[in-house]
C-alpha positions in Angstrom: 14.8 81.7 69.8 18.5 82.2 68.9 19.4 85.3 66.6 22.2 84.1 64.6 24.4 86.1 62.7 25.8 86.0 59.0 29.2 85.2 60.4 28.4 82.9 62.5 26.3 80.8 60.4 29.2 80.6 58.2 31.3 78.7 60.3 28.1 76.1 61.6 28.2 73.0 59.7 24.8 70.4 59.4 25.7 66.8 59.9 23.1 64.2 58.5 22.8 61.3 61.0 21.4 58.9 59.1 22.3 57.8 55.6 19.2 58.4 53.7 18.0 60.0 50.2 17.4 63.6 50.2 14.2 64.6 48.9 13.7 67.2 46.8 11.8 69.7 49.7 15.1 69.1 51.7 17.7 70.4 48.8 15.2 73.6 47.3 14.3 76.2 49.7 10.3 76.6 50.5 8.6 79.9 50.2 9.1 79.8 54.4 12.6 79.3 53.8 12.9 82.5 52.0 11.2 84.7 53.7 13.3 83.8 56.7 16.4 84.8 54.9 15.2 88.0 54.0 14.0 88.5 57.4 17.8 87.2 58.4 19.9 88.6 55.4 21.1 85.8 54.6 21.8 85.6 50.6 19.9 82.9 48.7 21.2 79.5 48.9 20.4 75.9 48.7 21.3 73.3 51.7 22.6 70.5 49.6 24.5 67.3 51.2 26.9 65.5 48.5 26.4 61.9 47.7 28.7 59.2 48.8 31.9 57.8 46.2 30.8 54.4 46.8 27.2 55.1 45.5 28.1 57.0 42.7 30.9 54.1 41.9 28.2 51.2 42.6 25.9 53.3 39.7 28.9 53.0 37.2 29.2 49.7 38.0 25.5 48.5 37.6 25.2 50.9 34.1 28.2 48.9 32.6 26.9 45.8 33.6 23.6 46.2 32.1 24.7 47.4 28.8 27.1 44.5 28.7 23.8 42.5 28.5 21.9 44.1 26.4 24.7 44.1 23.8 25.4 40.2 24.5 21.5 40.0 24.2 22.0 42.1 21.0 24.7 39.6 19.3 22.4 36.7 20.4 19.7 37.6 18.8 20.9 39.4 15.6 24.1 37.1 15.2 23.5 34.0 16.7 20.0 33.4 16.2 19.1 35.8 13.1 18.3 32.7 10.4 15.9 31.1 13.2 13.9 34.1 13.9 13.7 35.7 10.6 12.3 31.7 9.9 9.8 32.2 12.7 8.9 36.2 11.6 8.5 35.1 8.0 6.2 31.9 8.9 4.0 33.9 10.6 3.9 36.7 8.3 3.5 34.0 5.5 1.4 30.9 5.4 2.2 28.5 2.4 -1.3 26.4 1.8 -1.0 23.6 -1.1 -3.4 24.1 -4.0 -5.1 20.5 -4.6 -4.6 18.7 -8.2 -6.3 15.8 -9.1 -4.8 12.1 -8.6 -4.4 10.4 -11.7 -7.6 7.7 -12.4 -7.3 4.1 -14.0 -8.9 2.5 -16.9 -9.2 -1.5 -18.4 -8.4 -1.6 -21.9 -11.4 -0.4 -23.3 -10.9 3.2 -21.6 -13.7 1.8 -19.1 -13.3 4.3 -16.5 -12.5 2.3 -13.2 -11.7 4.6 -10.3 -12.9 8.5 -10.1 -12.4 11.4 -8.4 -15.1 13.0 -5.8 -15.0 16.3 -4.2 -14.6 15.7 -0.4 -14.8 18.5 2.5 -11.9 17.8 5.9 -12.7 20.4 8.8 -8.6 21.2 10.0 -7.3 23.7 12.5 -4.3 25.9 11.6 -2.8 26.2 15.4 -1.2 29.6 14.8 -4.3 31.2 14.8 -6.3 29.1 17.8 -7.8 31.8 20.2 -4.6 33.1 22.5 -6.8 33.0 25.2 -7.4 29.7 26.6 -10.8 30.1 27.7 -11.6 31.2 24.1 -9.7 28.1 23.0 -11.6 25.6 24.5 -14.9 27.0 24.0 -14.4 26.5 20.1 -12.8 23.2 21.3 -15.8 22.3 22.6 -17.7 23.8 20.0 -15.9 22.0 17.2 -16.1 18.7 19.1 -19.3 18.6 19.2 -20.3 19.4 15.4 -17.9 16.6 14.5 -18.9 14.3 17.1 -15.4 13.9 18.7 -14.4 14.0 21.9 -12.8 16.6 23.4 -10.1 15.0 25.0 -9.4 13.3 21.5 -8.9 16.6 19.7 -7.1 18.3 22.4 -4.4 15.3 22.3 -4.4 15.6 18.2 -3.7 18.8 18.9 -1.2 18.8 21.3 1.1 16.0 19.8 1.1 17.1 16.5 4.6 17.8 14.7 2.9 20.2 12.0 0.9 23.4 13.0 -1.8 22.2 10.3 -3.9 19.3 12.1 -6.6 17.3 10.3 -9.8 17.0 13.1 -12.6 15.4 11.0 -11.8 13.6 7.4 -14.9 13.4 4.2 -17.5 15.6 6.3 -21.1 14.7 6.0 -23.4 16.5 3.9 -25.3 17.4 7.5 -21.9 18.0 9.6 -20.5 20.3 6.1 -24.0 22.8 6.5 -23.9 23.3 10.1 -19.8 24.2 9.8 -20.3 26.2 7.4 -22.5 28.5 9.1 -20.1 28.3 12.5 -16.9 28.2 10.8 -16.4 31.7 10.9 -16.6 32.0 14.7 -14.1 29.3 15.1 -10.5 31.2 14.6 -8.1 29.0 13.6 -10.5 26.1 12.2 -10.9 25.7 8.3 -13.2 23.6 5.8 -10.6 22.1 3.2 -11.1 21.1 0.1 -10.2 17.7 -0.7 -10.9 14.7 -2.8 -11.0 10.8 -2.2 -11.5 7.9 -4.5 -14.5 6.1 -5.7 -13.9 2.9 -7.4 -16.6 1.6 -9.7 -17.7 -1.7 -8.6 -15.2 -1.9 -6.4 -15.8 -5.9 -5.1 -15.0 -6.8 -8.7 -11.5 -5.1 -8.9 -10.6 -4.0 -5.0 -7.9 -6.8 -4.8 -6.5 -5.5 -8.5 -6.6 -2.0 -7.7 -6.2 -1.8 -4.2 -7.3 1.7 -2.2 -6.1 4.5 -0.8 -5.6 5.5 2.6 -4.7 8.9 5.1 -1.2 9.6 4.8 0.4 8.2 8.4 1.8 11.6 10.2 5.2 13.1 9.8 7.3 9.7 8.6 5.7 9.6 5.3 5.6 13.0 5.2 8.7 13.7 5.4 10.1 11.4 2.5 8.3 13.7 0.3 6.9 16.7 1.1 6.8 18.6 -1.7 4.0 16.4 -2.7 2.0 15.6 0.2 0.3 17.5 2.9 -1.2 16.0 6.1 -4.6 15.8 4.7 -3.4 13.5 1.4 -4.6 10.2 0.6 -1.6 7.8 -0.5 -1.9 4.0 -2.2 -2.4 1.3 0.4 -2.3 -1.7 -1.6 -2.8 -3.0 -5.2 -2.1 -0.6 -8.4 -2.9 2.6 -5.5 0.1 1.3 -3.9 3.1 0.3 -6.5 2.0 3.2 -9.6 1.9 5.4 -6.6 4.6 7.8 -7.7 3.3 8.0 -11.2 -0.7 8.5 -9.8 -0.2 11.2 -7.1 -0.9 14.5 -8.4 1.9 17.7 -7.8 -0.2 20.2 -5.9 -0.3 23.8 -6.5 1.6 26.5 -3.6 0.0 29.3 -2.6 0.9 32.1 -0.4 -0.8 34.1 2.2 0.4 37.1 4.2 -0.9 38.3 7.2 -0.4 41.3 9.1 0.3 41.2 13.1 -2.7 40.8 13.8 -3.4 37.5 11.5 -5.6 39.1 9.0 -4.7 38.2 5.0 -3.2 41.0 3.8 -2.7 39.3 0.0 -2.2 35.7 -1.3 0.1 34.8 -4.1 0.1 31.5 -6.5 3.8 30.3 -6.3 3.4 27.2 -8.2 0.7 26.0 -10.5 -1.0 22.3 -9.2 -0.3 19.6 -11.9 -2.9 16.7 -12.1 -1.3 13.0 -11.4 -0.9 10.7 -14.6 -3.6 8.0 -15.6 -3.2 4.2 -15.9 -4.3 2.0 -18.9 -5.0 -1.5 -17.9 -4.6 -4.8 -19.8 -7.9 -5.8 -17.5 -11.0 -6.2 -19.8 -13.7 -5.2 -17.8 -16.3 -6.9 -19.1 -14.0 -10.3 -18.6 -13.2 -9.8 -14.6 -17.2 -9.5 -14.5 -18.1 -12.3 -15.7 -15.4 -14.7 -14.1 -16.5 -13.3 -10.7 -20.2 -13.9 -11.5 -19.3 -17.4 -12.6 -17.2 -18.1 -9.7 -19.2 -16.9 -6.9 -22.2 -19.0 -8.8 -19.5 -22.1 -8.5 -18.5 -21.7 -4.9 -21.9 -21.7 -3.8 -22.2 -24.6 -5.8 -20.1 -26.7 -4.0 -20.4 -24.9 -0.3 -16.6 -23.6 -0.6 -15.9 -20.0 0.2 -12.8 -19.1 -1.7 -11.5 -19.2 -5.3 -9.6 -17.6 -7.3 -8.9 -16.8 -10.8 -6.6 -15.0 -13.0 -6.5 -14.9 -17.1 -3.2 -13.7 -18.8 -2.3 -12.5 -22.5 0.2 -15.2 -23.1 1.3 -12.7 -26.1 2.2 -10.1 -24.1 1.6 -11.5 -20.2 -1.1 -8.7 -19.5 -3.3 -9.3 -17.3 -6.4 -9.7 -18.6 -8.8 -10.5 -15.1 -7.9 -11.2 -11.6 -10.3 -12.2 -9.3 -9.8 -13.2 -5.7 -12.9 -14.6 -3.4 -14.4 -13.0 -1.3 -13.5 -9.6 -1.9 -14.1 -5.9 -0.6 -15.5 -3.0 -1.4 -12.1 -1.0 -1.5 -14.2 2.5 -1.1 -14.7 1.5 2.7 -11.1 2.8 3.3 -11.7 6.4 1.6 -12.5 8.2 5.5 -16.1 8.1 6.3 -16.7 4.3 6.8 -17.3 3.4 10.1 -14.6 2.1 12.1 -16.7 -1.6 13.4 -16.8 -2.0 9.7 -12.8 -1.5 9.4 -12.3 -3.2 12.3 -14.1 -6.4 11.3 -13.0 -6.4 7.8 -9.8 -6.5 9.3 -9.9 -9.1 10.9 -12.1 -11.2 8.9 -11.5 -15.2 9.3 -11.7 -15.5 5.4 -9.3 -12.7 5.0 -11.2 -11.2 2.3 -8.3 -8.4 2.1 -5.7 -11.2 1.3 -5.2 -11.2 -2.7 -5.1 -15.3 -3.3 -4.0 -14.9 -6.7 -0.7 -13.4 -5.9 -0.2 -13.8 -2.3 -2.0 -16.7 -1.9 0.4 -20.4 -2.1 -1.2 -23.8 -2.5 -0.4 -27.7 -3.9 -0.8 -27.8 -7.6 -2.1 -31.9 -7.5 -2.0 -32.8 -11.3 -1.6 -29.1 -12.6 2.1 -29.9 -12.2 2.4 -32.7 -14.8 2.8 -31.1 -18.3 5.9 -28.6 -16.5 6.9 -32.4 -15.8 6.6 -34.0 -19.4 8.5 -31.2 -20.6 11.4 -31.7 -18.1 11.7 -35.8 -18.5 11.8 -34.8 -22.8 13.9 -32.0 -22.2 16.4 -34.2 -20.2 15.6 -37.5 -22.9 14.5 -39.6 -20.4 11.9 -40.9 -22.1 10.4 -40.9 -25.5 6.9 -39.3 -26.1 5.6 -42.3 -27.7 7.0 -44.8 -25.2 4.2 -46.9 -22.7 3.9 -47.0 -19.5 1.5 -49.9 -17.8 -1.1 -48.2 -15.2 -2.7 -50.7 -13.4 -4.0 -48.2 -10.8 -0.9 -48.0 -8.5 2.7 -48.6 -8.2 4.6 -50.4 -5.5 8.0 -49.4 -3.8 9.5 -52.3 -0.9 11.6 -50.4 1.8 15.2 -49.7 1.1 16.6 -51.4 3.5 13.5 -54.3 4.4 12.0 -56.1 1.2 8.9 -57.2 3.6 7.7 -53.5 3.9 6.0 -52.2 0.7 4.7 -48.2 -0.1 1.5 -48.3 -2.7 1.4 -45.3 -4.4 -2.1 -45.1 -5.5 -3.3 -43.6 -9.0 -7.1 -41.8 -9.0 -8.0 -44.4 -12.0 -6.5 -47.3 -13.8 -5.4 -46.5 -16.8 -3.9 -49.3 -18.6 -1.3 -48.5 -21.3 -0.5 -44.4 -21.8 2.1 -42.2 -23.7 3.2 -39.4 -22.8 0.1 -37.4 -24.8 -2.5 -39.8 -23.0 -0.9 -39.6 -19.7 -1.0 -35.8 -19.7 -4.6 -35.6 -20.8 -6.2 -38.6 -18.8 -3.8 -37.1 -15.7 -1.7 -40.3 -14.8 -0.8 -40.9 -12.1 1.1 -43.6 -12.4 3.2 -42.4 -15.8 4.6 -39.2 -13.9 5.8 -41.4 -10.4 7.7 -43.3 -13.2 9.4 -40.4 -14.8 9.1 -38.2 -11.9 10.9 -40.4 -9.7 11.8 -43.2 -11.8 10.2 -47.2 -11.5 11.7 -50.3 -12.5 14.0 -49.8 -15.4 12.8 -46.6 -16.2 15.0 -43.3 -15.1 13.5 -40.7 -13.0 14.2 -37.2 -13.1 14.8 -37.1 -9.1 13.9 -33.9 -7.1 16.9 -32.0 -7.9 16.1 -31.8 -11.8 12.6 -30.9 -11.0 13.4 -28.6 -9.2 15.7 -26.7 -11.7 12.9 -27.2 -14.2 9.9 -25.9 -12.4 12.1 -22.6 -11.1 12.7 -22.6 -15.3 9.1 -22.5 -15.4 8.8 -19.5 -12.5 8.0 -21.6 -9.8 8.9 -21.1 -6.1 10.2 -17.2 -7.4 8.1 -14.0 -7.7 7.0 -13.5 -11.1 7.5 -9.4 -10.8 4.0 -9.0 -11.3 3.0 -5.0 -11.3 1.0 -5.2 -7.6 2.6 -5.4 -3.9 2.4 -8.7 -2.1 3.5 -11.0 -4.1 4.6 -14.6 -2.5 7.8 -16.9 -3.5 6.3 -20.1 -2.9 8.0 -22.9 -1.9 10.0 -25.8 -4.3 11.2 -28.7 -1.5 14.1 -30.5 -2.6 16.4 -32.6 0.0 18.2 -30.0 1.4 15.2 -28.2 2.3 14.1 -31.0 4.0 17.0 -31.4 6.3 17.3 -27.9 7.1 13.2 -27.5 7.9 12.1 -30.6 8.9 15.4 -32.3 10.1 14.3 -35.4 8.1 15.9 -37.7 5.5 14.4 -36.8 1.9 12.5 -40.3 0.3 11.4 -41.7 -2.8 8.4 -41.2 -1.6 8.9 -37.4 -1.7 9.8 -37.3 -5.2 6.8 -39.2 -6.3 4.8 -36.7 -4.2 6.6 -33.9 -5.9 6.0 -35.4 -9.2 2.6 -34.7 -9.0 2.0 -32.0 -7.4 1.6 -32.9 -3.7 3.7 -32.6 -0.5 5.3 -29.5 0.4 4.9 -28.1 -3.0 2.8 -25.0 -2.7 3.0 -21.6 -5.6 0.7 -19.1 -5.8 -2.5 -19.3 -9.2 -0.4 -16.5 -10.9 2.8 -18.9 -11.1 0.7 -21.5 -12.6 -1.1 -19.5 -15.3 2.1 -17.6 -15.9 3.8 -21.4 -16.5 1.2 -22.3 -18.9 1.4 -19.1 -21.3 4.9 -20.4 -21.5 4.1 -23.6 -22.8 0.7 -21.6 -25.2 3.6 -19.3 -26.9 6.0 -21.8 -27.6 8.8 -20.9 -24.6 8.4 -17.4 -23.5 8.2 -16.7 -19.8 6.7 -13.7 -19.9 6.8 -11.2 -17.0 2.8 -10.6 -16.0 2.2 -7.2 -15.9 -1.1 -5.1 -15.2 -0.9 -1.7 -16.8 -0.1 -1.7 -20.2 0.1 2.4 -21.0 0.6 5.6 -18.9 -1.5 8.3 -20.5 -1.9 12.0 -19.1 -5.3 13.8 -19.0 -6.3 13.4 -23.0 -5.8 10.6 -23.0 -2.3 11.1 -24.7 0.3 8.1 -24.5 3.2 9.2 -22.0 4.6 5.9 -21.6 3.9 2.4 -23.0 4.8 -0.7 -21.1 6.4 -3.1 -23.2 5.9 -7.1 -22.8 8.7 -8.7 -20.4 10.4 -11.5 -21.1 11.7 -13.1 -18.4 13.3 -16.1 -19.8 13.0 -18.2 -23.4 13.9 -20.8 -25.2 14.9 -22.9 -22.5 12.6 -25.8 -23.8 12.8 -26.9 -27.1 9.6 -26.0 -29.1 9.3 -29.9 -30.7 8.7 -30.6 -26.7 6.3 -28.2 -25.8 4.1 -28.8 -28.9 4.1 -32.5 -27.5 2.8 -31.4 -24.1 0.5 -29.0 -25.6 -1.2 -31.7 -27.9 -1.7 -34.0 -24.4 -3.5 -30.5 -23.2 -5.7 -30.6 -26.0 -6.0 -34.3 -25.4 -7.9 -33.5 -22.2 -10.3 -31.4 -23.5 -11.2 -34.1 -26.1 -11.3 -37.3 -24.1 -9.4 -36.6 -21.0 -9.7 -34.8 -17.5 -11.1 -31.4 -19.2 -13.5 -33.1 -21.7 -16.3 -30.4 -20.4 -14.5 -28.3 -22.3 -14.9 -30.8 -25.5 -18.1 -28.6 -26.6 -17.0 -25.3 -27.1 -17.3 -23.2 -30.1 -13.3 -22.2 -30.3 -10.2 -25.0 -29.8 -8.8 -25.1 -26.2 -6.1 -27.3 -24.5 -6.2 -27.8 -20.7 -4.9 -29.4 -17.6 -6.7 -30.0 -14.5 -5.7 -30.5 -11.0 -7.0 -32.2 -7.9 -4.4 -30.8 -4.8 -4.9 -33.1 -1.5 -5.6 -30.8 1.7 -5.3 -31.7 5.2 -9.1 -32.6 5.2 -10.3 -36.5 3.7 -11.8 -36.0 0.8 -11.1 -32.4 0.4 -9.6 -31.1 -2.2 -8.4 -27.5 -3.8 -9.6 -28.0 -7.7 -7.7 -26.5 -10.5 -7.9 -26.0 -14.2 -5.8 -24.0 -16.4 -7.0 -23.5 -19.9 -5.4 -21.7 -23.2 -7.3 -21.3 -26.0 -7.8 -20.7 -29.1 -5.6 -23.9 -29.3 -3.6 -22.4 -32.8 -3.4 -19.2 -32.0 -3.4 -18.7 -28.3 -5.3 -15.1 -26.9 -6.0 -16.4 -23.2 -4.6 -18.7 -20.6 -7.1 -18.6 -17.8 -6.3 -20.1 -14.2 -8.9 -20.9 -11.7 -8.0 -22.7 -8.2 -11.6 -23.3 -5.7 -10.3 -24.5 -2.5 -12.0 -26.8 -0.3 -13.9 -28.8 -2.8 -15.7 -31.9 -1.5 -14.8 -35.5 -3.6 -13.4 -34.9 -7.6 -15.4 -33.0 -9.4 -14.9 -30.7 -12.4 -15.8 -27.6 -10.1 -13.1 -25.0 -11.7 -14.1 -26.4 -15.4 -17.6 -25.7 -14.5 -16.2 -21.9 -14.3 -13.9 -21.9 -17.4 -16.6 -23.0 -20.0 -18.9 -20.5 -19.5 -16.4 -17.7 -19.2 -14.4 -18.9 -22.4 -18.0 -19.1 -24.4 -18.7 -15.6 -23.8 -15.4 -14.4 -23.9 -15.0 -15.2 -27.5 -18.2 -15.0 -28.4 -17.9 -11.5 -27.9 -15.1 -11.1 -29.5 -16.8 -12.5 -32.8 -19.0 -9.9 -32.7 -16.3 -7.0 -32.5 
């Protein structure tokens, strides 16, 4: 062992070979350590070996560095993305719920009570509070799939893809599903029973085409165009009054608050806006009417083996509608969430297209319905007088324009012999309205252009602006129309068509009754219009919905009482002399429209009545009727006995 000197330890110097950290037992003397300097002499010291520049210059470095980030992190977060995260930190510190109001509910004129509201349970899912764990998730996945009989995969996917953390899984629970939920539900975090509501309509065959149905509100897009009165879970108007009052029937709902702590437990729950109930509808529709057309219609059709018909009676006062009836119908509360789907689905795509409203949407041939809208054009124009005659032997015959060897017969249903005008609309000559329709020998026509101009007087081949979605233009041919379509030549033989309401002619029932209250008030096309009065919860009047008139005066009154007294004509010896026994004064006009089938034919009869005093104009169109038979007459009587024979006895 060496014995070393103070001095000379003084001037010995320890190199490190390697560059490595020094650990705390090499910089602080052990107890060994001392007791070898006092054995030595040596004063108390500590071996220490300075750290390199480059080390300490690399630390300055890296700490200038990092707080460079954290203050850019700093700006990002409390600068340049403060309003989205104080968004996210208030949404879920707060959760805004709607507080559910009542849609408004419809009534016929009577204050019959046509459509109600029933209490109706959705299970939904809130996905801020799902499980975090994803094992925990699925099992009340599962769970929930299950109960509800969904599949998995299904509510998953409804999950994933939706744009709104509120989801709707199961819509108008069962009583069954509602009990076993409710003793699960709260095991299931994040899933919620809601209360909701869906319609019930009263007899809903009898008015489903009238007051259409509600439906699920369709994600996000319709969502968004008005949020602050829809949720997801809402119901929304689908088609008929549901669908065009919607804005006055949907309810305001109530907001309420919830706050939750970190955790997701309520902490409190505040109401910030009070729900406001949805305004009510008072119909023109008498309820006791639309019955008893249907039951006298459906009684008809089976009559005569057709399976559609339609009807539709108007005020022609006011142009309210009084009953609309299309056949066959629905039962609009299929749509309302708990139907099942085959029964949708074949509904849907029903052959007869029971969802297709006839009366409105619905465009057919006229046949002989057409003639008094022609009388009061040829008068209108002075064509012809009222009391002139016209021969009918039962046909008229036209040689070819340009060869005299080829002759058109243009048959007539009956001969008629010698008719005026008042006998030529009642008996339903043929033969008279080719003449003035289209004009024979020396008497002038009308041509296609002026009848034209006077049946689109009359509403014809234009939407009437009827109150309901759907409705159809129809179609009035004239020769351009024919050249553009059809790429043909327009004939005499068209106009003759035309003139009685055949060829490419085709309006929709509500044109044609809508026509006739015209000619019952003296001039008046009135707009038709369903609801007649808004009303709010007691029944108070909010808005009243005054009678439309389209256009007036654009036939002279002296003319249409000449076309109304051919109308009351055919009730007493004419076309509509069924009619002839009834215990109040009508006036009518029948029609017999060719259809593509030989000897099938769509029957018509539109009747006003009382004759003096006009309350009712009632159109009824049965398609497909075999041969000519009074088939749609066979429906008026009946309807107008009882109609005003209740009426004497209010």
């Amino acid at each position: 062992m060496f014995n070393l000197s103070s001095d000379e330890l003084k001037n010995k110097k320890v190199k490190m070979g390697s560059k490595v950290e020094i650990e705390p037992h090499e910089v602080l003397l052990d107890k060994l350590a001392q007791k070898k300097e006092a054995e030595l002499g040596i004063s108390e010291q500590k071996f220490e070996v300075p750290l390199p520049k480059i080390a300490l210059k690399g630390f300055f470095i890296f700490g200038l560095i990092l707080f460079f980030l954290l203050f850019a992190k700093t700006v990002q977060l409390q600068v340049m993305e403060n309003e989205n995260l104080l968004a996210q930190s208030e949404e879920n510190k707060f959760a805004m719920y709607q507080i559910r109001a009542e849609r408004g509910v419809i009534y016929d004129r009577n204050l019959n009570q046509l459509v109600f509201n029933q209490p109706s349970f959705d299970l939904i899912v809130d996905i801020r509070d799902l499980p975090e764990s994803e094992t925990e998730k699925l099992r009340a996945l599962k769970e929930v799939s299950q109960i509800v009989n969904l599949n998995l995969e299904e509510l998953e996917k409804k999950i994933e893809e939706s744009e709104t953390s509120l989801v709707s899984v199961s819509d108008n629970l069962s009583h069954q599903t509602l009990i076993i939920l409710e003793t699960k539900i709260g095991d299931l975090a994040g899933f919620k029973i809601l209360n909701n509501t869906v319609r019930e309509y009263k007899d809903g065959e009898d008015f489903a085409h009238l007051i259409g149905y509600t439906g699920k509100i369709r994600g996000t897009e319709e969502l968004r165009e008005a949020p602050e009165f829809y949720s997801i879970f809402d119901y929304v108007g689908r088609d008929g009054l549901e669908k065009s009052y919607e804005t006055t029937l949907r309810k305001n709902p109530g907001k309420l608050q919830i706050e939750k702590d970190a955790l997701g437990k309520e902490i409190s729950s505040e109401v910030i806006q009070l729900p406001e109930p949805g305004k009510n509808l008072v119909l023109w529709l008498d309820l006791g009417l639309q019955k008893k057309i249907k039951e006298e219609l459906e009684r008809e059709l089976e009559n005569v083996g057709s399976k559609k018909g339609v009807a539709v009676a108007l005020d022609p006062k006011t142009g309210g509608v009084l009953a609309l009836i299309s056949l066959p119908s629905f039962d609009n509360n299929l749509f309302q969430g708990s139907s099942d789907p085959q029964i949708i689905k074949d509904l849907l795509q029903d052959p007869l297209q029971s969802l297709f409203n006839q009366v409105i949407s619905g465009t057919f041939p006229t046949g002989s319905t057409i003639k008094p809208l022609i009388a009061s054009a040829a008068l209108e124009e002075k064509i012809i007088s009222p009391e002139k005659k016209i021969y009918d032997p039962g046909y008229i015959e036209v040689p070819h324009q340009y060869n005299p060897e080829i002759t058109y017969k243009y048959l007539d249903w009956t001969v008629h012999g010698w008719v005026d005008m008042r006998k030529a609309i009642a008996e339903s000559c043929n033969v008279y309205f080719y003449t003035v329709g289209g004009g024979y020998g020396e008497q002038e026509g009308l041509g296609p252009t002026r009848i034209k101009n006077y049946l689109s007087l009359f509403g014809w081949g234009q939407k009437t602006g009827i109150d309901l979605p759907g409705e159809a233009k129809g179609l009035l041919p004239d020769p351009s129309w024919k050249k553009d379509v059809k790429g043909e030549n327009w004939w005499d033989g068209d106009t003759y068509h035309l003139s009685i309401g055949q060829g490419d002619l085709s309006v929709s029932p509500l044109q044609v009754a809508a026509a006739f209250a015209a000619i019952a008030n003296g001039g008046k096309l009135l707009k038709p219009q369903v609801v007649q009065k808004i009303v709010d919860s007691d029944k108070n009047v909010i808005k009243e919905i005054k009678p439309e008139i389209i256009r007036e005066n654009f036939i002279d009154s002296k003319n249409l009482q000449i076309v109304r007294e051919g109308m009351r004509g055919a009730v007493f010896y004419g076309s509509s002399a069924i009619l002839g026994d009834l215990t109040v004064k009508a006036a009518a006009k029948t029609g017999t429209a060719e259809t593509s089938k030989e000897e099938i034919y769509h029957n018509w009869i539109t009747v006003f009545a009382p004759y003096d005093d006009p309350q009712i104009v009632l159109t009824i169109m049965i398609e497909d009727v075999e041969g000519m038979q009074p088939a749609a007459a066979r429906v008026a009587k009946p309807v107008l006995e009882w109609y005003f024979g209740e009426q004497s006895l209010e």
